[in-house]
C-alpha positions in Angstrom: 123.7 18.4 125.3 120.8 20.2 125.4 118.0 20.1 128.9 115.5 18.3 126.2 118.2 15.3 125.6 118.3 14.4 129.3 117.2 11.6 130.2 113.7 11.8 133.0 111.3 8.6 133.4 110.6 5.6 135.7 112.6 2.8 136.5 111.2 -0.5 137.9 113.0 -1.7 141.0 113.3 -5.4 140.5 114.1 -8.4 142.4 116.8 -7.8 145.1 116.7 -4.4 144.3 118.6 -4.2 141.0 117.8 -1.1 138.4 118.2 -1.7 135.0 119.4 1.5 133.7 118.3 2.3 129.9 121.1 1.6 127.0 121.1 4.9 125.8 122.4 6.2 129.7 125.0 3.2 130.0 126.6 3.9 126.4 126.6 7.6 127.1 128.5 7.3 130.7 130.1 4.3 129.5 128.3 2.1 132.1 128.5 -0.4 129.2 132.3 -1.3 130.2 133.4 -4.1 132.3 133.9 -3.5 135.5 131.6 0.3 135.9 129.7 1.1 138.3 127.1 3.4 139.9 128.0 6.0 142.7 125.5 6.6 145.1 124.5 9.3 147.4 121.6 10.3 149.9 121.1 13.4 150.8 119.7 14.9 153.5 116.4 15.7 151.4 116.0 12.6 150.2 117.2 12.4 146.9 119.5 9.6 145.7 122.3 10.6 143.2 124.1 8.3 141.0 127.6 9.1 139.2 128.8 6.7 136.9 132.3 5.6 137.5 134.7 3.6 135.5 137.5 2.1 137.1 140.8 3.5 136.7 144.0 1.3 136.7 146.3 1.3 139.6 149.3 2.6 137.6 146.7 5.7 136.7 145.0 6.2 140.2 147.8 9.0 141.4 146.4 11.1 138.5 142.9 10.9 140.0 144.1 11.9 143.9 142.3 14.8 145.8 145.3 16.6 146.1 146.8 16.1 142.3 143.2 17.0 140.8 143.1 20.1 143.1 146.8 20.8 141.5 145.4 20.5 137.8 142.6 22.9 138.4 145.5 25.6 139.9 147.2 24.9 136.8 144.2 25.0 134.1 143.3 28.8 135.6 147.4 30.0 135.3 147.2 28.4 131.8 143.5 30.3 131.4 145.1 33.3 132.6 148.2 33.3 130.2 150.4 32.9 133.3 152.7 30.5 131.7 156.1 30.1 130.1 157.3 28.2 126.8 160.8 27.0 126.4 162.0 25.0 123.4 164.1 22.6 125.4 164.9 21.2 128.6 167.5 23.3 128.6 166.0 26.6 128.4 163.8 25.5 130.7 166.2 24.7 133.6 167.9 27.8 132.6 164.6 29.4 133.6 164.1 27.5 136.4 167.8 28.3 137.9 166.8 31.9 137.5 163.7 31.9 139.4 164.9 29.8 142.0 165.6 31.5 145.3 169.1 32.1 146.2 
């Protein structure tokens, strides 16, 4: 998406403080689903920043952990780097994995 396509205006603050955000924002971040909702952050200079979120289900939620997310990014530079094996079964792959295996 290109800097023009970003969305930059004025939104009204209405009763009770609710912000209705525009259409084209809540389909494109999928704030359009039941049950999303709006992150939101001060900072220390005064800006507020919003992150949509969409509720994962519980059965999912392990995926989304700290820890397992830090372990996809490890993964996704190996993979980037070509440090990776293929094996054509389970198999070879325990074969491979007996042989790497300290003694």
């Amino acid at each position: 998406m290109s800097t023009s396509e970003f969305f930059h205006g004025f939104l009204a603050i209405q009763g009770r403080g609710t912000v209705a955000l525009p259409p084209g924002l809540r389909r494109r971040y999928r704030l359009d689903q039941p049950g999303a909702q709006v992150e939101i952050t001060e900072r220390a200079d005064g800006v507020l920043e919003l992150r949509p979120v969409v509720p994962v289900p519980a059965v999912e939620a392990w995926f989304w952990d700290l820890q397992w997310q830090t372990g996809e990014r490890e993964v996704e530079v190996h993979v980037a780097r070509g440090e990776i094996t293929v094996h054509d079964d389970a198999d070879a792959l325990l074969a491979h994995l007996d042989a790497i295996a300290p003694a």
